[in-house]
ROROKOL-103713 format. One line per 10 residues: for each residue y, x, z of C-alpha. Coordinates in steps of 0.001 Angstrom, whole numbers, plus 500000, padded with zeros to 6 digits. Example, Ala and Ser with C-alpha at 12.3 -4.5 7.8 and 13.67 -1.06 7.14 Angstrom:
REM ROROKOL-103713
495500:512300:507800 ~ 498940:513670:507140
//
This chain:
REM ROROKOL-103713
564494:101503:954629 ~ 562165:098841:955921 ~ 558427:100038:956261 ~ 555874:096626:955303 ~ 554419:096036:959205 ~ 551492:094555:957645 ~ 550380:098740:956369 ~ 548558:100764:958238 ~ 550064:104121:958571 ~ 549109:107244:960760
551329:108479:963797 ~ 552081:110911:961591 ~ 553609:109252:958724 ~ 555500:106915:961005 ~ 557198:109709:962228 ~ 558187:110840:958779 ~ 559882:107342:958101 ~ 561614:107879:961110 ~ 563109:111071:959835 ~ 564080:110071:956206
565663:106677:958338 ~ 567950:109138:960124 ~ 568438:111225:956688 ~ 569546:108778:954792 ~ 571289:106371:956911 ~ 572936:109088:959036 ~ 572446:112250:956987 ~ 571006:113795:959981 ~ 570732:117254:958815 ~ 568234:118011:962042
565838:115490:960089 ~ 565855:117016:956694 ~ 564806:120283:958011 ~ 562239:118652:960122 ~ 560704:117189:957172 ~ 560946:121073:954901 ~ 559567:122409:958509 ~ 556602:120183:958573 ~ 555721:119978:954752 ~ 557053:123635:953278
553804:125041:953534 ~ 551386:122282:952671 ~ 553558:121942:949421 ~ 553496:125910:948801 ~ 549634:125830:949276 ~ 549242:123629:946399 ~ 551071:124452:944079 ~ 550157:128119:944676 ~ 546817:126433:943943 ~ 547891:125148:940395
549890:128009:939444 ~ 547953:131153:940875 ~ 551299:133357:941164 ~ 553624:133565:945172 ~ 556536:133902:943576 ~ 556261:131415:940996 ~ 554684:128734:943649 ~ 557903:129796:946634 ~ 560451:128836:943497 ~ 558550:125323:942304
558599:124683:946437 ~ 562300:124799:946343 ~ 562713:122661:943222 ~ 560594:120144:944808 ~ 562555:119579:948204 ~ 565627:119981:945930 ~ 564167:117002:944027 ~ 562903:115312:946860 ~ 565773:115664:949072 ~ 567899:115058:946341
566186:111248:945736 ~ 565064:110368:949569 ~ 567407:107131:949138 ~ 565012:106015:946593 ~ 561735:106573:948570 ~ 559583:104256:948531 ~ 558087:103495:952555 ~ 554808:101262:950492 ~ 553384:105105:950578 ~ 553541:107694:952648
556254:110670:952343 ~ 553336:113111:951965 ~ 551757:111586:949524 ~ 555386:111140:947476 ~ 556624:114716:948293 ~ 553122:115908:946619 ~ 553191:114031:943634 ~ 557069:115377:943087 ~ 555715:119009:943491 ~ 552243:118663:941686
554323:117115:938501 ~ 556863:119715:938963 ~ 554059:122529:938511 ~ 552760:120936:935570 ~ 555898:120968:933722 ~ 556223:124145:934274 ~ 552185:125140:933712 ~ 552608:123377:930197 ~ 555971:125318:929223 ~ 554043:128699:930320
550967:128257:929137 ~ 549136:128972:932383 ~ 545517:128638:932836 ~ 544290:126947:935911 ~ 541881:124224:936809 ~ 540296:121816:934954 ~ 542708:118810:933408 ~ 539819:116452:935622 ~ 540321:118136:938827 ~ 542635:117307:941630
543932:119427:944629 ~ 542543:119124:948442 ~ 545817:119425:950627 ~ 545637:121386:953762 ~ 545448:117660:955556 ~ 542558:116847:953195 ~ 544029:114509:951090 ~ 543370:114857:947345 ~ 546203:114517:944809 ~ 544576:114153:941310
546348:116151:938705 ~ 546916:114449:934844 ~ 547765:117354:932532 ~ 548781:114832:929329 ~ 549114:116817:925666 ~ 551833:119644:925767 ~ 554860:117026:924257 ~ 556520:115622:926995 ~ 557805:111871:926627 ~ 561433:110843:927362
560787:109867:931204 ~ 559569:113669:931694 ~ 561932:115109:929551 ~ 564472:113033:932026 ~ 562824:114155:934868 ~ 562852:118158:933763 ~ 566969:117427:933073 ~ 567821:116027:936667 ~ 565479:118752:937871 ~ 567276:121705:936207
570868:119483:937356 ~ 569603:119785:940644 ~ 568436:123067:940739 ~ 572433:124267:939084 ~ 574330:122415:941332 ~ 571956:124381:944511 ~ 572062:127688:942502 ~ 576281:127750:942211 ~ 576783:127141:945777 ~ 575405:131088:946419
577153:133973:946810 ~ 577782:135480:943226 ~ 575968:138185:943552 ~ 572814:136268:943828 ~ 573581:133423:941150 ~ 572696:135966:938136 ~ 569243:136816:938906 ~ 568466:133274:940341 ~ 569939:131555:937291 ~ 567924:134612:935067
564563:133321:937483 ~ 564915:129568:937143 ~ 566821:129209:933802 ~ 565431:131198:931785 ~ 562525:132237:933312 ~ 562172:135454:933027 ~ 559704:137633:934979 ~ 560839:140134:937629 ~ 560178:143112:935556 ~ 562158:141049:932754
565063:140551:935307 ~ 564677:144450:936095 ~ 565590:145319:932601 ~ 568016:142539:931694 ~ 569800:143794:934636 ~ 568944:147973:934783 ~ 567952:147517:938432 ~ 564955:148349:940222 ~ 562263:146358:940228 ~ 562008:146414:944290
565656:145498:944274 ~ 565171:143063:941971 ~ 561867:141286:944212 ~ 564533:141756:947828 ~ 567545:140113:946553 ~ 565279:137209:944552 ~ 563415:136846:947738 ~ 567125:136891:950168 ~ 568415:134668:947488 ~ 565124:132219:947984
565586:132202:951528 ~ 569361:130911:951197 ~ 567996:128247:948672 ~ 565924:126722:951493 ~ 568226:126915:954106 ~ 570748:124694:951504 ~ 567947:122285:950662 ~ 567233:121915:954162 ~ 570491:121554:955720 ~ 573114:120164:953245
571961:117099:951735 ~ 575948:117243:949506 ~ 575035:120044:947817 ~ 571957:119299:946125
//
C-alpha cells in the first residue's frame, strides 16, 4: 500500500496506514484489533444515530468491520481509513433503514462523527441497483461465513437476528425462550462476533 507523499494527512491517519500496512502485508492480528479498538465506538455512535435502536446499531457495527476487514486489501490510502470505514457503515445502515422502513433524519442531512467530521448520507428511492444489490450479497456472505464459525448453540438465534431479522421478542417466540435469555446469549454471541472480526482476518 503506498500512501501519495504529496497528501496531507493527520498523525492520526498516518498511523492507521501503518496498521492496515501490517494487516495486510503481515496479517498482524495485533493491528486489526487496534484499528476495531480505535474506531468501534465512533462507528457505533453513528449508526446508532441513523438507526435510533442499541441493538440494531451493535449488529450493523459488526457487519461493517466484517466488511471492512474483510476488503482492507482493497483500501484505498488517497483517503483516509476513517473516512472509508464510515462510508462502509453509513451505507450499511441505509440498506438496512430502507428494507425496515425506519424513520430517521432527513434524506439532506449528514452525520457529525465524534471527531467532527461530517459524512453526508444519500438515501436513493427504495429499489436498490445491481452494485448495491452486490454489495448486500457479499455482505450477508460475509456475515455467514463469521456466523458458522460459533459455537452451535449461538448460530440459531444469530442467524434468526441477522438473516431474517427478526426482533428479540420474535426470536423469543420462534424459539419458546425467555426474552432475557434471548437479549444474554444475542449479546455473548455479539461479543464473540467482535472478537472474530478483530482477531482472525481467515475467517471473515
Amino acid at each position: 500500500m503506498e500512501v501519495n507523499p504529496e497528501k496531507q494527512f493527520s498523525a492520526k491517519a498516518k498511523h492507521d496506514f501503518k496498521l492496515i500496512r501490517a494487516a495486510v502485508e503481515r496479517q498482524d492480528e495485533k493491528a486489526y484489533a487496534e484499528l476495531m479498538q480505535i474506531y468501534k465506538k465512533p462507528v457505533y455512535h453513528v449508526v446508532l444515530k441513523m438507526v435510533r435502536n442499541p441493538d440494531d446499531a451493535e449488529d450493523l457495527t459488526i457487519e461493517a468491520f466484517a466488511k471492512a476487514f474483510r476488503n482492507l486489501h482493497k483500501f484505498n490510502p488517497e483517503f483516509a481509513f476513517s473516512t472509508w470505514l464510515f462510508r462502509i457503515a453509513t451505507n450499511n445502515c441505509i440498506d438496512f433503514i430502507r428494507k425496515n422502513k425506519i424513520k430517521t433524519m432527513s434524506i439532506d442531512s449528514g452525520i457529525r462523527t465524534d471527531g467532527g467530521d461530517e459524512i453526508q448520507i444519500d438515501f436513493k428511492d427504495n429499489d436498490l441497483n445491481p452494485q448495491e444489490i452486490a454489495i448486500k450479497n457479499q455482505k450477508i456472505e460475509i456475515m455467514q461465513l463469521v456466523v458458522g464459525k460459533l459455537p452451535p448453540k449461538y448460530q440459531r438465534l444469530v442467524s434468526l437476528r441477522y438473516f431474517d431479522e427478526l426482533s428479540y421478542e420474535e426470536i423469543a417466540t420462534e424459539l419458546k425462550a425467555p426474552l432475557g435469555t434471548v437479549k444474554a446469549q444475542l449479546h455473548r454471541a455479539r461479543e464473540l462476533l467482535y472478537d472474530m472480526v478483530k482477531e482472525k482476518k481467515e475467517m471473515i
